[in-house]
C-alpha distance (Angstrom), angle and dihedral (degrees) to the residues before:
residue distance angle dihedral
X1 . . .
X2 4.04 . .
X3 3.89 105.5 .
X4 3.88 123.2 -148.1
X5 3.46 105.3 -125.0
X6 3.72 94.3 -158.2
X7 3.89 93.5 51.6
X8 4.23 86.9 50.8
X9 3.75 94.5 53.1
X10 3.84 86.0 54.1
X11 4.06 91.3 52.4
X12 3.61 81.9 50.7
X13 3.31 99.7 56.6
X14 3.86 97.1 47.5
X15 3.17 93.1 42.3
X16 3.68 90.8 63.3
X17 3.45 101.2 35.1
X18 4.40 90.1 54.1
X19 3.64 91.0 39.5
X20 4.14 108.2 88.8
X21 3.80 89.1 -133.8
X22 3.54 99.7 45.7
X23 3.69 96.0 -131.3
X24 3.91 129.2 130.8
X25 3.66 126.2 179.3
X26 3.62 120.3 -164.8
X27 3.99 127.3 -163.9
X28 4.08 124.9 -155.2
X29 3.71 127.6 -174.0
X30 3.43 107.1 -125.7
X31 4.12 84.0 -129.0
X32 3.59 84.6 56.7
X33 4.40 117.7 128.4
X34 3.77 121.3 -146.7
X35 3.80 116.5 -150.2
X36 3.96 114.3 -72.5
X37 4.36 90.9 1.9
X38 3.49 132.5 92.6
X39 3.73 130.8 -124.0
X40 3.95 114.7 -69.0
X41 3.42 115.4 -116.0
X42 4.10 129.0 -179.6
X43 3.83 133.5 -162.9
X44 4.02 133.8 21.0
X45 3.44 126.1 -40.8
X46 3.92 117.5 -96.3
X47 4.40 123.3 -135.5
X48 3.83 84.6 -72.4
X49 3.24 101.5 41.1
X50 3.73 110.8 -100.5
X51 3.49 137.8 134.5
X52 4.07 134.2 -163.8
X53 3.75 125.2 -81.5
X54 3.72 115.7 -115.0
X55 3.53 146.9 99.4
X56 3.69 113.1 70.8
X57 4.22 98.3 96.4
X58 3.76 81.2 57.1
X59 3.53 91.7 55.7
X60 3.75 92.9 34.2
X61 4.32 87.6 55.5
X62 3.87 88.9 56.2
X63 3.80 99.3 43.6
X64 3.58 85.4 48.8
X65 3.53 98.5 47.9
X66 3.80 88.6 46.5
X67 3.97 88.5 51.1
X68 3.38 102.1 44.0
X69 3.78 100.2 35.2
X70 3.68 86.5 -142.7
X71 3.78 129.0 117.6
X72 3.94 125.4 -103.0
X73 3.23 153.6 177.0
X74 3.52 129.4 -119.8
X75 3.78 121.5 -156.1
X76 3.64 131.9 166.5
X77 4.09 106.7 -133.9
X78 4.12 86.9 -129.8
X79 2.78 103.2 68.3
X80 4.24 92.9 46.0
X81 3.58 88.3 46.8
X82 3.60 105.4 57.1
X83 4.57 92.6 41.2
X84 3.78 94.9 68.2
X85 3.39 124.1 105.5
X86 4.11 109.4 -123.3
X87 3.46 119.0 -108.1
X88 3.86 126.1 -140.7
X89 3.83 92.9 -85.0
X90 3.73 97.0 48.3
X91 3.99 77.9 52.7
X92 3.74 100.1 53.8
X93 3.81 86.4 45.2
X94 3.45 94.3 52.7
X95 4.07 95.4 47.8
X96 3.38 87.9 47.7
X97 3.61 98.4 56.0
X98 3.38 92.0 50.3
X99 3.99 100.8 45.9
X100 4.18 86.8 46.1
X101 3.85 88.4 51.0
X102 3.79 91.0 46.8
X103 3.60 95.5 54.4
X104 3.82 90.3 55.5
X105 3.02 95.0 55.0
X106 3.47 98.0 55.8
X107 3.61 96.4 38.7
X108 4.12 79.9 54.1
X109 3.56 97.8 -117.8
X110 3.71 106.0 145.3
X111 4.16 134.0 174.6
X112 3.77 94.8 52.6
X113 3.39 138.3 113.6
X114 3.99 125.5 -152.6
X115 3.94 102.8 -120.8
X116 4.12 122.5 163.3
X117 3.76 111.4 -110.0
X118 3.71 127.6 -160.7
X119 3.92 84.5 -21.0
X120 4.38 94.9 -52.1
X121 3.42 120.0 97.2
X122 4.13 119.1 -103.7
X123 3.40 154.5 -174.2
X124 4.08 111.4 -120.9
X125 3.58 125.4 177.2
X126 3.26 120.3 -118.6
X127 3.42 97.5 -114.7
X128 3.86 89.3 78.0
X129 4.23 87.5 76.0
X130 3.80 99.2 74.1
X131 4.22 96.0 14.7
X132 4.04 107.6 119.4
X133 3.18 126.8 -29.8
X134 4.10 125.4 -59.4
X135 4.06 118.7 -133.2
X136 3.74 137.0 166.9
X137 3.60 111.4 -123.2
X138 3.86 87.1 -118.0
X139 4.14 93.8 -172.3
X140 3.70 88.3 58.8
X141 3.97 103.1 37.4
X142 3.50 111.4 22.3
X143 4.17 135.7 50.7
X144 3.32 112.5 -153.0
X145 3.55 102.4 -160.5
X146 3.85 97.8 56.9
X147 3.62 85.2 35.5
X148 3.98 91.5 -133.3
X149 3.60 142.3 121.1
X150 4.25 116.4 -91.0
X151 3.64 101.2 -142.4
X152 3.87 104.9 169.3
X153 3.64 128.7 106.5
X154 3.82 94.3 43.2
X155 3.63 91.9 148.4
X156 3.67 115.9 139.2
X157 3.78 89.1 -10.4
X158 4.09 109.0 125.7
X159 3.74 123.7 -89.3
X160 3.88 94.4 -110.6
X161 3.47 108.0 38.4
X162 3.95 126.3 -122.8
């Protein structure tokens, strides 16, 4: 979905002028488009002619800066991801995974992967990473013109979401 970035420096602004703190935080995929650009791409090409994601919430930060005229903060989600401590759920996931891969191995059940299906825990070959093509149902979870996530009517939809 090609963003405007004209039209997200205004959500920014409202959003931090309505919200009591006056704080906004904005997340881009780094395979994200802005209007009349391509996707940003860093580093040299690899055998077929690919290079790595990345780049466009830098650029996005300093447009946004410049449009707003207000300070920010630019973080790549990485590196936030990987320095919180894990909670209890990211614990019981994590054992989990481990036991379930344990017993296929010794029941001798190899070229899977443990994986959570539908919410229950399951054993997926590994074919599934590079079989057909993966896309969020952008209708149903994402607006396009507030450029944020719809997240009602979860009910009886899984935990992790297909």
């Amino acid at each position: 979905m090609p963003f405007d970035i004209h039209r997200l420096a205004e959500q920014v602004a409202r959003d931090k002028r309505d919200n009591p703190s006056h704080y906004a935080m904005v997340t881009i995929s780094e395979g994200a488009v802005h209007l009349d650009g391509d996707i940003v791409e860093t580093g040299e090409e690899d055998a077929y002619g690919h290079r790595k994601l990345g780049g466009v919430g830098m650029w996005a930060a300093e447009q946004l800066k410049k449009l707003t005229g207000q300070g920010l903060t630019y973080q790549q989600l990485g590196y936030m991801m990987r320095c919180g401590p894990p909670d209890a759920l990211d614990r019981m996931v994590a054992m989990n995974f481990g036991n379930l891969a344990m017993d296929l191995l010794l029941e001798g059940r190899t070229g899977l992967m443990t994986a959570l299906r539908d919410g229950r825990y399951a054993a997926v070959d590994l074919s599934a990473i590079v079989s057909g093509v993966k896309r969020v149902d952008v209708a149903r979870f994402y607006d396009p013109q507030e450029y944020r996530p719809i997240i009602r009517g979860v009910e009886n939809l899984p935990m992790f979401l297909r």
